[in-house]
BALOBA-1460 file (C-alpha; in Angstrom, 3 decimals):
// residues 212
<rec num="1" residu="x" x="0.000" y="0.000" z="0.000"/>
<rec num="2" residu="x" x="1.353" y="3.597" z="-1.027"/>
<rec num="3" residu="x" x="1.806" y="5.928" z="1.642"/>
<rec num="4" residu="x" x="-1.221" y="6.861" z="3.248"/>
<rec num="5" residu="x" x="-1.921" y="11.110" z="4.407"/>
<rec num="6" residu="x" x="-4.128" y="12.152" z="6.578"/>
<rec num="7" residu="x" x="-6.656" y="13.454" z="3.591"/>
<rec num="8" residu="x" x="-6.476" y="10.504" z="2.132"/>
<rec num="9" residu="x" x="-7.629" y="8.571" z="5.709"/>
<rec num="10" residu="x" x="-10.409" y="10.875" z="6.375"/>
<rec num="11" residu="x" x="-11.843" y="9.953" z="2.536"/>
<rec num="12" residu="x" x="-11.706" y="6.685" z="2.985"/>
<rec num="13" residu="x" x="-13.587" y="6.794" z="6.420"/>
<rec num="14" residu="x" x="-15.848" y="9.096" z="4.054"/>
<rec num="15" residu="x" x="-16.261" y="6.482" z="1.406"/>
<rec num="16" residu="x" x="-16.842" y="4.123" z="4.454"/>
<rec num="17" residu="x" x="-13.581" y="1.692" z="4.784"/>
<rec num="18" residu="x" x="-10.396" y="1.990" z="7.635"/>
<rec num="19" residu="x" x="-7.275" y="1.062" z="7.771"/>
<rec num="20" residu="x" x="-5.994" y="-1.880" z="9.975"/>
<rec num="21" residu="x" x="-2.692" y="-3.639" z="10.484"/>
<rec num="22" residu="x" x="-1.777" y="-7.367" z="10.990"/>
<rec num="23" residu="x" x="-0.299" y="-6.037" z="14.554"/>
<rec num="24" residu="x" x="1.769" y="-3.436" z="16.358"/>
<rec num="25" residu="x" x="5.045" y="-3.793" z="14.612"/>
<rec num="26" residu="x" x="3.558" y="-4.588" z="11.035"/>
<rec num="27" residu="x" x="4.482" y="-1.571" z="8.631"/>
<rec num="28" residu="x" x="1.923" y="-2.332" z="6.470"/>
<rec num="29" residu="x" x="-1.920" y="-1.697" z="6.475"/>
<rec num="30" residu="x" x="-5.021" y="-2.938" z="4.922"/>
<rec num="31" residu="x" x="-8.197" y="-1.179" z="4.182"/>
<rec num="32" residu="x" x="-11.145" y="-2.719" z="5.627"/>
<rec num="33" residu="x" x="-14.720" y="-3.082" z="4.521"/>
<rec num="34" residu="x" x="-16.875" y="-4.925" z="6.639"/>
<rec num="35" residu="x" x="-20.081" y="-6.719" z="5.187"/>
<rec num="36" residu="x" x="-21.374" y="-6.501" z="8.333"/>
<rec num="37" residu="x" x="-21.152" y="-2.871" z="10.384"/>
<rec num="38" residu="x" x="-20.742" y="-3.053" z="13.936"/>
<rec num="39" residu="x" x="-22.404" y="0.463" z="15.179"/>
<rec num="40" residu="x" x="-24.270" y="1.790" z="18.155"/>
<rec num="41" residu="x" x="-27.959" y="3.477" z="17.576"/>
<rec num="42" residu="x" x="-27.511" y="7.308" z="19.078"/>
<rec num="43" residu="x" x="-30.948" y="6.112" z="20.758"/>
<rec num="44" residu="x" x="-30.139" y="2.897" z="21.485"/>
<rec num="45" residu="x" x="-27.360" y="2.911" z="24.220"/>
<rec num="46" residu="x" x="-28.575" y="0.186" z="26.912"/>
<rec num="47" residu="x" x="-27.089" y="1.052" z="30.549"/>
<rec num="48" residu="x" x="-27.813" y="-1.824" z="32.842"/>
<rec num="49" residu="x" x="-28.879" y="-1.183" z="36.562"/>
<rec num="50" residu="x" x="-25.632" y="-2.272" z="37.908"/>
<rec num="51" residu="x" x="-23.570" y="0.437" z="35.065"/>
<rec num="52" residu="x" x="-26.399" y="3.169" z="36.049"/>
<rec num="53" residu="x" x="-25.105" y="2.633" z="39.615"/>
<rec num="54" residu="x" x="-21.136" y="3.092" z="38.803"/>
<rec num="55" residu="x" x="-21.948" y="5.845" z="36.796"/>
<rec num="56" residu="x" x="-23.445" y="7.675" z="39.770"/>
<rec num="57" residu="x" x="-20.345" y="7.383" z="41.730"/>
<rec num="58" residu="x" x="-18.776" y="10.719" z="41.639"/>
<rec num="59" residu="x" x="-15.210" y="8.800" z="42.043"/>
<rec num="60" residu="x" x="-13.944" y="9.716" z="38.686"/>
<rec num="61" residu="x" x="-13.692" y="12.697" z="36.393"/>
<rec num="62" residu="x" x="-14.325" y="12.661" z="32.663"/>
<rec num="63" residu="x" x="-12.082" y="14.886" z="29.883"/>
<rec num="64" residu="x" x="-12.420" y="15.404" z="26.398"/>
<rec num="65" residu="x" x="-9.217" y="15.606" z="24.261"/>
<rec num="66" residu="x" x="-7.080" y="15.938" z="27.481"/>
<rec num="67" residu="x" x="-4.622" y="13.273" z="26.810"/>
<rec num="68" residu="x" x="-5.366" y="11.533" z="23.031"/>
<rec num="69" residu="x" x="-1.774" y="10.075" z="22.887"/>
<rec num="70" residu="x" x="-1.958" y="8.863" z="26.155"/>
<rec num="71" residu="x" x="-5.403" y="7.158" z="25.136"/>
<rec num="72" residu="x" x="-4.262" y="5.459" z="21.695"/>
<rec num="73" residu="x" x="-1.236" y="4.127" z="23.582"/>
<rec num="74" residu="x" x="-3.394" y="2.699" z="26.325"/>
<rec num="75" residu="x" x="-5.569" y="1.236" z="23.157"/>
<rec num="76" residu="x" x="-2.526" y="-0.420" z="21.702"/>
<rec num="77" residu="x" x="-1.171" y="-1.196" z="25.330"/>
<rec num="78" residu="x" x="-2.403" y="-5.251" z="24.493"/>
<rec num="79" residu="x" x="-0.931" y="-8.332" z="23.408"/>
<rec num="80" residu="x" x="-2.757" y="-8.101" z="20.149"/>
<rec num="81" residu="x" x="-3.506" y="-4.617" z="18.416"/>
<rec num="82" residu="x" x="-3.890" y="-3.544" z="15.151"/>
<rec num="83" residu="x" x="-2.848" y="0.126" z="16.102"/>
<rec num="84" residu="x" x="0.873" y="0.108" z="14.546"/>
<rec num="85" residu="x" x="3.035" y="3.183" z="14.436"/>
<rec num="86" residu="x" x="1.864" y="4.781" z="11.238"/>
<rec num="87" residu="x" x="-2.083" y="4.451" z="12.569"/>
<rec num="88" residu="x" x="-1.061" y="5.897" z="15.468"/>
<rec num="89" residu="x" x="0.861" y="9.295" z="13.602"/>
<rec num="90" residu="x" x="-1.876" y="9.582" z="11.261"/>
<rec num="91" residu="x" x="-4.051" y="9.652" z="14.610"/>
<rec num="92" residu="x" x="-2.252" y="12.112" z="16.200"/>
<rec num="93" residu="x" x="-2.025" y="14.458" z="13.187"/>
<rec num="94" residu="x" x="-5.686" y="14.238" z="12.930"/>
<rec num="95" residu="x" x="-5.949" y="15.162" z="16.789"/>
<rec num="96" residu="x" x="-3.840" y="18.021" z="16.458"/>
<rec num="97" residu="x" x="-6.013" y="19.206" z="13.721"/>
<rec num="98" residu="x" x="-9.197" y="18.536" z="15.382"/>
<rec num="99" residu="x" x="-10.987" y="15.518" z="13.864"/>
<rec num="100" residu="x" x="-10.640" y="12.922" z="15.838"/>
<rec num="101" residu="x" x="-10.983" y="13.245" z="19.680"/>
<rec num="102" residu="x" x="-10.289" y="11.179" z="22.715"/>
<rec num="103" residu="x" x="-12.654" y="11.435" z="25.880"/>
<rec num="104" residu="x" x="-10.949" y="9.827" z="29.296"/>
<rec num="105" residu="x" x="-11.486" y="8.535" z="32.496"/>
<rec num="106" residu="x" x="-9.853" y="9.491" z="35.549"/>
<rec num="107" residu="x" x="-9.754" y="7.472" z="39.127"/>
<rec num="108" residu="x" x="-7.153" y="9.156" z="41.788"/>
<rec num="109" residu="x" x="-5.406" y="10.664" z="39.306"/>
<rec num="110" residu="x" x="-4.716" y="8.105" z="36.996"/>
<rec num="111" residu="x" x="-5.727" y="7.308" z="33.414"/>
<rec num="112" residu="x" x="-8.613" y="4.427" z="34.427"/>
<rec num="113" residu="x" x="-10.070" y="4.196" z="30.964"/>
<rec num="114" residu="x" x="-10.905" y="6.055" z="27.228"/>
<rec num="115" residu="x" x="-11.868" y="5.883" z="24.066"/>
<rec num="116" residu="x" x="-10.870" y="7.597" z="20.651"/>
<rec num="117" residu="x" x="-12.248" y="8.127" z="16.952"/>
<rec num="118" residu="x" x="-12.818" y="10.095" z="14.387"/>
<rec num="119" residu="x" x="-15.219" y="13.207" z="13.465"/>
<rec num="120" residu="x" x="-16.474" y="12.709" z="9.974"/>
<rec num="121" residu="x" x="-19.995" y="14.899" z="9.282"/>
<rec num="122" residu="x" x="-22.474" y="14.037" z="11.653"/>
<rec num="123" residu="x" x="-20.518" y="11.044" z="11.820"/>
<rec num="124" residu="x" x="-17.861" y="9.540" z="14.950"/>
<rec num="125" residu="x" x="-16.014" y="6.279" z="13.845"/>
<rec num="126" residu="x" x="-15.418" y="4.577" z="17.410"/>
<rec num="127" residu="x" x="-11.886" y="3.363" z="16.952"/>
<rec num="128" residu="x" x="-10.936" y="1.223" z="19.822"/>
<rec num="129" residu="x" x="-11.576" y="1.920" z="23.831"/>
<rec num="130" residu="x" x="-9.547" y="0.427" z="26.778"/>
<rec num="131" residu="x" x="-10.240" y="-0.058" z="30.462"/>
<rec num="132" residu="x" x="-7.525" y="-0.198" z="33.208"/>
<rec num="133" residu="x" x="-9.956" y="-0.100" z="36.148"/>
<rec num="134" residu="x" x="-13.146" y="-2.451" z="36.028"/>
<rec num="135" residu="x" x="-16.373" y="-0.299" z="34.311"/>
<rec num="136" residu="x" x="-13.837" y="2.259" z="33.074"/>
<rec num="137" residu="x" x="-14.277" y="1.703" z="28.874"/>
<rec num="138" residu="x" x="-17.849" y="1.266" z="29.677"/>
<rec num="139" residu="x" x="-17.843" y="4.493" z="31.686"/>
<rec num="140" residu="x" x="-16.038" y="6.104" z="28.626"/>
<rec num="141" residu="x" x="-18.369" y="5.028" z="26.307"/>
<rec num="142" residu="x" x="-21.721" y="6.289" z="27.941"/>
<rec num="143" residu="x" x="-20.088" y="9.592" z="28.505"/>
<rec num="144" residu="x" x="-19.224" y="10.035" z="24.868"/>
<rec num="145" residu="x" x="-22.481" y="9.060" z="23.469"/>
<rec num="146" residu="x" x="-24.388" y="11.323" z="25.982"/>
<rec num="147" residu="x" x="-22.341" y="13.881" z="24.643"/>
<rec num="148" residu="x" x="-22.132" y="13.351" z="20.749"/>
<rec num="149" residu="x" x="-25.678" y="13.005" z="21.280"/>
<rec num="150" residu="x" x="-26.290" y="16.466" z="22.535"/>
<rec num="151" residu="x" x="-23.678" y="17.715" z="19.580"/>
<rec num="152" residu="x" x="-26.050" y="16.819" z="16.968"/>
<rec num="153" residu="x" x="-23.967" y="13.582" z="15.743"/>
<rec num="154" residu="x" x="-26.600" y="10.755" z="13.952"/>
<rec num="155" residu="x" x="-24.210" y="7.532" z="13.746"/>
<rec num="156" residu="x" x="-21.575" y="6.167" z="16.112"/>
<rec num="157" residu="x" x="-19.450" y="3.707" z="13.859"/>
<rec num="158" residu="x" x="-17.906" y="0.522" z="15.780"/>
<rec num="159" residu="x" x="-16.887" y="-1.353" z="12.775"/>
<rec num="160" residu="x" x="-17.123" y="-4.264" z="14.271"/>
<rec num="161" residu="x" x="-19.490" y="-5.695" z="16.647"/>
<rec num="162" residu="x" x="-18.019" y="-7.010" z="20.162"/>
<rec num="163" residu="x" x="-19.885" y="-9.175" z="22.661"/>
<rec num="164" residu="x" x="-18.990" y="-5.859" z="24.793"/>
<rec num="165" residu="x" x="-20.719" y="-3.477" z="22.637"/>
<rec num="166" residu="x" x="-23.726" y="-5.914" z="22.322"/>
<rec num="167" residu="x" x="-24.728" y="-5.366" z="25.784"/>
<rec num="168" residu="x" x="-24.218" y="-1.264" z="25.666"/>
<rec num="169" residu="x" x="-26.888" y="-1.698" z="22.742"/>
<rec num="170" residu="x" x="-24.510" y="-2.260" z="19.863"/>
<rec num="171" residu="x" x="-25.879" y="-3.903" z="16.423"/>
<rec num="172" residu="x" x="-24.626" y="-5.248" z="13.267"/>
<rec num="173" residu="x" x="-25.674" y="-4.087" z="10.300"/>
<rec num="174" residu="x" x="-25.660" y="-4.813" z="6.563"/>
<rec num="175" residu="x" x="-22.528" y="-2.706" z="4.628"/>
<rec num="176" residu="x" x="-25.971" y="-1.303" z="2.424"/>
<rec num="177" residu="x" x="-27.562" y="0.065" z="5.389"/>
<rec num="178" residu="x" x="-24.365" y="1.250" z="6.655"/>
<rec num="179" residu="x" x="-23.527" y="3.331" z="4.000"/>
<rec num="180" residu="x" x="-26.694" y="4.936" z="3.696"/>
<rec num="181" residu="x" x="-26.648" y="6.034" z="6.980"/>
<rec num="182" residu="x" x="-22.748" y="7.096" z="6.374"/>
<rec num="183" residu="x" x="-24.454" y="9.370" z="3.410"/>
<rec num="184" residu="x" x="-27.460" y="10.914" z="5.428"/>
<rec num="185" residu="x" x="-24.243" y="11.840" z="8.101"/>
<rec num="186" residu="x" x="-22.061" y="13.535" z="6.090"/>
<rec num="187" residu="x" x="-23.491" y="16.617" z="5.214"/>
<rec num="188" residu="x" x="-24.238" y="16.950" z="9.212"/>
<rec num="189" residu="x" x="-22.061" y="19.680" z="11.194"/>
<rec num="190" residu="x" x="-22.190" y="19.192" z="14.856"/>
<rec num="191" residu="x" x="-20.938" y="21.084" z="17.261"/>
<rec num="192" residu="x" x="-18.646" y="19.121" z="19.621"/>
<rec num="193" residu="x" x="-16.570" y="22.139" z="20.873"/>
<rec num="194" residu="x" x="-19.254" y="24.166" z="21.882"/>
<rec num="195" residu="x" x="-20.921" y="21.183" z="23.842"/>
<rec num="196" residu="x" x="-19.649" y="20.770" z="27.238"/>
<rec num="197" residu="x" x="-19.776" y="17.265" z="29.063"/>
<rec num="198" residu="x" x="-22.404" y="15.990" z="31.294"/>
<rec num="199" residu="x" x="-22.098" y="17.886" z="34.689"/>
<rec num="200" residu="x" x="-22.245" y="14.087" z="36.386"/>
<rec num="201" residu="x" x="-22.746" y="10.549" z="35.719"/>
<rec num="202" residu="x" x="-26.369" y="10.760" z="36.973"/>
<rec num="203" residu="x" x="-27.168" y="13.462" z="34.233"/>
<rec num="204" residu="x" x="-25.776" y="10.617" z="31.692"/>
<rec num="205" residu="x" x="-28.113" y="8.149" z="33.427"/>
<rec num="206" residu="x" x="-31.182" y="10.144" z="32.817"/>
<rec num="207" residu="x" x="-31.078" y="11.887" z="29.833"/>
<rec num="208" residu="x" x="-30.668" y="7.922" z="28.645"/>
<rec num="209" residu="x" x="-33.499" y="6.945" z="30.039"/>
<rec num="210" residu="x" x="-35.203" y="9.955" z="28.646"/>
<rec num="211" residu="x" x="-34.055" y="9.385" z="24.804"/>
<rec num="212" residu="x" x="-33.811" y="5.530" z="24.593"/>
């Protein structure tokens, strides 16, 4: 594969395919183009009783974009990854340039769990989310969605779809539906700057319970 800019990564997430590698020390990448589409209805996030409760602890603090590097290297911080170097510099070029975003978690003081993507339209591709404290990915997630929701975003991408993301609501659909969902996003411009985060996990909770 020819060198690959970060213009010509944001138009393929555009045209609906990602780039993955065989694993962390693998130069090369592959595009990718599921037939099935792992993503996570805006509407649709299920928080069980037991994650409503550990969201209402007030023993962590959410960020947005506080420490992306320190996210992605978390993300890749497994025995297998497909986040090699050159995903991970055309990641940070895109952060420093303001499309894609990281949103953490933080328990005493320490990074406890995140997750990172893209901003494409009205459109966040979910690249990959890690927890180093028990709940913390899942706290990440529900965060994030509460927020893109209130931005004005219409389709959270997870490319694929984990047992995980099953039971936060996540589906699999066909790369046709996908892609007209992909088109109906583009032309959307949220506003993710000028939307603060939730002012507490409870606020997450309910304003869940209110649009799902």
């Amino acid at each position: 594969m020819s060198e690959i800019t970060p213009e010509l990564l944001v138009q393929a997430y555009r045209s609906g395919i990602f780039p993955m590698a065989e694993h962390r020390d693998d130069p090369e990448l592959f595009w990718v183009d599921p037939r099935r589409r792992g993503i996570l209805p805006m509407d649709g996030l299920h928080i069980s009783r037991s994650l409503a409760r550990r969201l209402r602890r007030d023993d962590y603090t959410v960020t947005l974009d506080a420490d992306f590097e320190g996210v992605i290297d978390a993300c890749a911080d497994r025995r297998e990854t497909w986040i090699n170097h050159e995903i991970r510099a055309l990641f940070v070029t895109l952060h420093q340039r303001g499309l894609a975003h990281s949103l953490e978690v933080w328990m005493e003081g320490e990074l406890a769990g995140g997750v990172y993507g893209l901003e494409i339209g009205g459109a966040f591709c979910g690249e990959s989310m890690f927890s180093r404290r028990r709940d913390g990915s899942k706290i990440a997630l529900c965060w994030l969605i509460d927020l893109l929701r209130r931005a004005g975003f219409t389709l959270f991408d997870t490319q694929f779809l984990t047992e995980h993301l099953a039971t936060l609501g996540g589906l699999e659909i066909t790369r046709a539906n996908y892609r007209a969902q992909l088109r109906e996003a583009l032309p959307v411009t949220p506003d993710l700057a000028g939307t603060p985060l939730a002012q507490s996990g409870q606020d997450v909770v309910q304003r869940n319970t209110q649009t799902s």
